[in-house]
C-alpha positions, -999 to +999 in steps of 0.1 A: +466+472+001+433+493-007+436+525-017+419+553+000+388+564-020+395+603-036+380+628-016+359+653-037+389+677-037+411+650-050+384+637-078+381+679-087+421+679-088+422+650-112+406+667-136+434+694-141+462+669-154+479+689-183+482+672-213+497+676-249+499+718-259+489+728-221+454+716-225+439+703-193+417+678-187+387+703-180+388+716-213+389+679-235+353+666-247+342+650-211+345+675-182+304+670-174+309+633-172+334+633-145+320+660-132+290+645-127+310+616-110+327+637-086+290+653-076+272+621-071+302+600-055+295+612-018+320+617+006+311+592+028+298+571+009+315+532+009+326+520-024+297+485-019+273+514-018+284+531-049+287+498-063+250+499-067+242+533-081+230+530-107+227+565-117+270+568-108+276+541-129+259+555-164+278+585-157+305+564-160+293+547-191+287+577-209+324+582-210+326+548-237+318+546-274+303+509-276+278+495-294+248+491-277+233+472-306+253+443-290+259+432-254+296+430-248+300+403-221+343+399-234+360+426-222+387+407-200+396+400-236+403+437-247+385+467-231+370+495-250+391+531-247+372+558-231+368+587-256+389+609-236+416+580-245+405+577-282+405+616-284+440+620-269+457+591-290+439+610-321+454+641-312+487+628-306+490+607-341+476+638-358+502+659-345+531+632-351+521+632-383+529+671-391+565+665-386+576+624-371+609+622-371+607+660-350+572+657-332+576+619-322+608+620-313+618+654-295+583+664-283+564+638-278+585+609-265+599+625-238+564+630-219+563+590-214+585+598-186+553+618-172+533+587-179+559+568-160+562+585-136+523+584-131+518+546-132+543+540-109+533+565-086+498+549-084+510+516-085+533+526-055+567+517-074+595+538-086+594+553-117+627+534-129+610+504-121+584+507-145+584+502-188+553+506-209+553+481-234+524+470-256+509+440-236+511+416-209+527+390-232+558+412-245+562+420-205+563+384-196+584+370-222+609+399-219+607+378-184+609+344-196+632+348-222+654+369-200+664+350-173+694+326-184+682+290-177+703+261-187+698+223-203+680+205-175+668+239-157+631+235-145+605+259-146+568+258-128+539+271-139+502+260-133+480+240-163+457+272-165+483+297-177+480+315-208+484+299-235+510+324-249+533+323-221+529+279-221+540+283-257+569+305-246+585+282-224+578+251-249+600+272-275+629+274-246+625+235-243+629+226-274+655+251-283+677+251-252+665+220-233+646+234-199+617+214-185+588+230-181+568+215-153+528+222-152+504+218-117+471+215-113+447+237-088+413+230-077+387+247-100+374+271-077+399+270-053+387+287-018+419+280+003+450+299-004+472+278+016+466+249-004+476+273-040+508+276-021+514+245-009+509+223-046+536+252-057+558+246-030+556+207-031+562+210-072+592+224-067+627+206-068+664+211-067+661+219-104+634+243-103+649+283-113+620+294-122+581+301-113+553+320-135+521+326-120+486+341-129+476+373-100+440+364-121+430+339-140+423+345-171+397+314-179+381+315-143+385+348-127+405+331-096+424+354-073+457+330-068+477+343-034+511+360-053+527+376-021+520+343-003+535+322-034+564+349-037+580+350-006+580+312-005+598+313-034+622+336-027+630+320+006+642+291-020+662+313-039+633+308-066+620+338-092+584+347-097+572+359-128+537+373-121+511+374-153+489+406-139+469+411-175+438+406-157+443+423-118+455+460-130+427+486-132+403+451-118+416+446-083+422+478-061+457+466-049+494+478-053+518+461-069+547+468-039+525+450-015+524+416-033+566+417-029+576+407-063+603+411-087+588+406-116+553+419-131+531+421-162+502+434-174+484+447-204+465+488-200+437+481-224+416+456-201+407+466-172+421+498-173+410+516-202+441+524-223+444+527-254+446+488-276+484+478-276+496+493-240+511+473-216+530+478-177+562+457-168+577+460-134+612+449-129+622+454-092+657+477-097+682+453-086+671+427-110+669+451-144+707+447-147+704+405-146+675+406-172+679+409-206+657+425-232+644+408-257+652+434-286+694+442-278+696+470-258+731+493-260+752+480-225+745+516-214+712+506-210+722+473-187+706+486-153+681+509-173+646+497-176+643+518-206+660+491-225+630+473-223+612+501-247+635+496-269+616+482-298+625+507-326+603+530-342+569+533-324+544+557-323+542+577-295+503+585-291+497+547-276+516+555-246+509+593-241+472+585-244+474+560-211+472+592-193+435+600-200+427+562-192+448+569-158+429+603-148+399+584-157+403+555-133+415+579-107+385+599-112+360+567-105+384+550-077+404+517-080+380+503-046+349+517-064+359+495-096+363+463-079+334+469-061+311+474-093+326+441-108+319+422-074+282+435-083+283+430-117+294+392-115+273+385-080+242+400-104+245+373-127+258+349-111+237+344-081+206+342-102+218+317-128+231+290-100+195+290-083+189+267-114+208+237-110+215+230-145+243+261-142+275+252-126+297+281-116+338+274-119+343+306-097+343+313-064+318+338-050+335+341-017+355+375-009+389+375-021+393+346-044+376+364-073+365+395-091+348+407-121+354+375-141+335+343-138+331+310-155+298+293-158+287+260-174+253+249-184+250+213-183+245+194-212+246+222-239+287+225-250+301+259-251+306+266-279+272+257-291+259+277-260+280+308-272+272+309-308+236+311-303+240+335-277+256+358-301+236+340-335+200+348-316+203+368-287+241+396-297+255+386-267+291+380-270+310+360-248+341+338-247+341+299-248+364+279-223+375+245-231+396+232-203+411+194-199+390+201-165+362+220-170+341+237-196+321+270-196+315+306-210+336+333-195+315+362-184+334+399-180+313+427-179+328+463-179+322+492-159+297+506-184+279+474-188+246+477-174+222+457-154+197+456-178+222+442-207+231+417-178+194+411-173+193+403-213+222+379-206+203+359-175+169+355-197+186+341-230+207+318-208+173+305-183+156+302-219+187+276-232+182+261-196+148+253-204+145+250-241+178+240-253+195+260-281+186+245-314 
């Protein structure tokens, strides 16, 4: 589902959220930066041709604190905060810090049900089908350790998971005697028929569970969750959807992929400040799904129960507001569409050498702002360390059983001549190897 692009009144609207005391956003430290957005973002203008203004997009960058001393090439990893972000969560811990037991508890914790309300509401879920957590892993193992399995209970999953949730399920074998079976998809995969059908042909009479990547992490691959989902369901199957790398990246909504269960972490692609996270439990499951920290049974069909985590401070959550308004204010189509760029700038250059190997599709659809490439003969790790050693350029090193490469993920405020620095090192290890 794509998201209309704001109009100018909408982007102007955005920037009158309230936040904490009865400020508004117009009066924080960055009113002329999305100001400035909201003039150069054209009415009719599509969000491909935004994607390449250039003079839109530092606009946008203005709105980070990074180091430009360094080019920042890992930001599927963790995502810089916007200032507005930094500034709020600041604001917030400086004030629970007047009076916490008072200011945490009675004044500020009760305006995450704003924030709650707001995710969902973008997201296009109900609010009581939403809990902000602190990362895509504590959402997905709420999920995996949740649903009750028994000895000789199989769950599916793919061999390029993360590693965290692989490591979950290998606790459950070993400590209660599930089987966790693994498949393999083609590296890039172009057809999503055939991601649906090595699922589908995985699964037996055993099978109770399925976890799946929306993106994945290593690649950047788009897999086809509604498609996956519904054949599931029609086999009376669970989905657990790992989404730490599509929210804030892909302009979709979570109610159109049809799930019941969904994950994802707010300080990638979104912005948020470092340790926020989105889980969606679809209502009539909350109740069947137990928490991992024990909930009062008042709590049984709440999904508040999955906050409960004891004392916590506040200014984390309250501050995913800013990074909200922020991404409203730029446009979830306008987003993707800069990654798309972003990636297709590098990318397309790089693989008119024939020594670089991408493992990511280019084609619409099956990818986004994250790609893996692989020079031949030069490992990655070797290939990554002198990037950063000679060049600053920090990226992340994949070693798969089936393929090898750097992950590349640049952000929205990552420009194209920090990308053009990225192209010239790696043409110059092409040529000249990287001793």
């Amino acid at each position: 589902m794509i998201s209309p692009m704001p109009s100018r009144r909408e982007f102007l609207g955005a920037l009158s959220v309230p936040l904490v005391g009865g400020a508004s956003l117009a009066a924080s430290n960055l009113p002329d930066v999305l100001g400035r957005l909201r003039e150069l973002a054209s009415d009719t203008a599509t969000a491909g041709e935004i994607a390449a203004r250039e003079d839109f997009w530092a606009e946008v960058a203005r709105a980070f604190t990074v180091d430009r001393s360094i080019v920042n090439l890992n930001n599927g990893g963790v995502s810089p905060a916007t200032k507005l972000a930094q500034d709020a969560m600041k604001r917030h811990l400086d004030f629970s810090h007047e009076a916490p037991s008072y200011n945490m508890w009675r004044v500020l914790e009760p305006r995450r049900e704003g924030v709650r309300k707001r995710l969902a509401r973008e997201w296009d879920v109900d609010a009581e089908e939403v809990a902000i957590t602190r990362n895509a892993s504590e959402g997905l193992q709420i999920c995996q350790l949740g649903i009750d399995l028994r000895a000789g209970d199989e769950v599916l999953t793919t061999n390029q998971d993360y590693p965290r949730m692989i490591t979950t399920f290998r606790q459950r074998e070993r400590r209660e005697g599930i089987v966790m079976k693994r498949i393999s998809i083609p590296t890039p995969c172009e057809d999503a028929a055939e991601i649906v059908r090595r699922f589908e042909e995985a699964i037996s009479k055993r099978t109770k569970l399925i976890l799946m990547c929306h993106v994945i992490n290593i690649t950047g691959q788009v897999l086809p969750v509604r498609d996956v989902v519904q054949m599931a369901r029609r086999r009376g199957i669970p989905v657990i959807v790992d989404g730490a790398h599509a929210l804030g990246h892909l302009d979709f909504k979570i109610s159109h992929l049809d799930c019941d269960y969904y994950a994802t972490s707010l300080h990638k692609w979104l912005s948020a400040p470092h340790g926020t996270g989105l889980l969606y439990v679809r209502q009539n499951k909350i109740e069947g799904l137990w928490p991992m920290m024990a909930a009062d049974d008042g709590l049984d069909a709440d999904i508040r129960k999955f906050e409960q985590i004891g004392t916590h401070p506040a200014a984390n959550a309250l501050a995913i507001a800013e990074a909200l308004t922020f991404h409203q204010g730029i446009g979830g189509a306008r987003k993707e569409a800069r990654y798309l760029y972003l990636r297709d700038y590098w990318a397309k250059r790089l693989v008119e050498n024939d020594r670089f190997r991408l493992h990511t599709s280019l084609k619409p659809g099956f990818s986004s702002g994250i790609a893996n490439v692989q020079l031949r003969g030069i490992a990655p790790a070797k290939l990554a360390s002198w990037l950063w050693d000679k060049h600053r350029i920090h990226t992340t090193c994949i070693n798969h059983d089936e393929f090898r490469g750097l992950r590349i993920s640049p952000g929205v405020y990552t420009t194209l001549e920090e990308l053009g620095r990225f192209c010239e090192a790696m043409e110059h290890a092409a040529r000249h190897g990287v001793t």
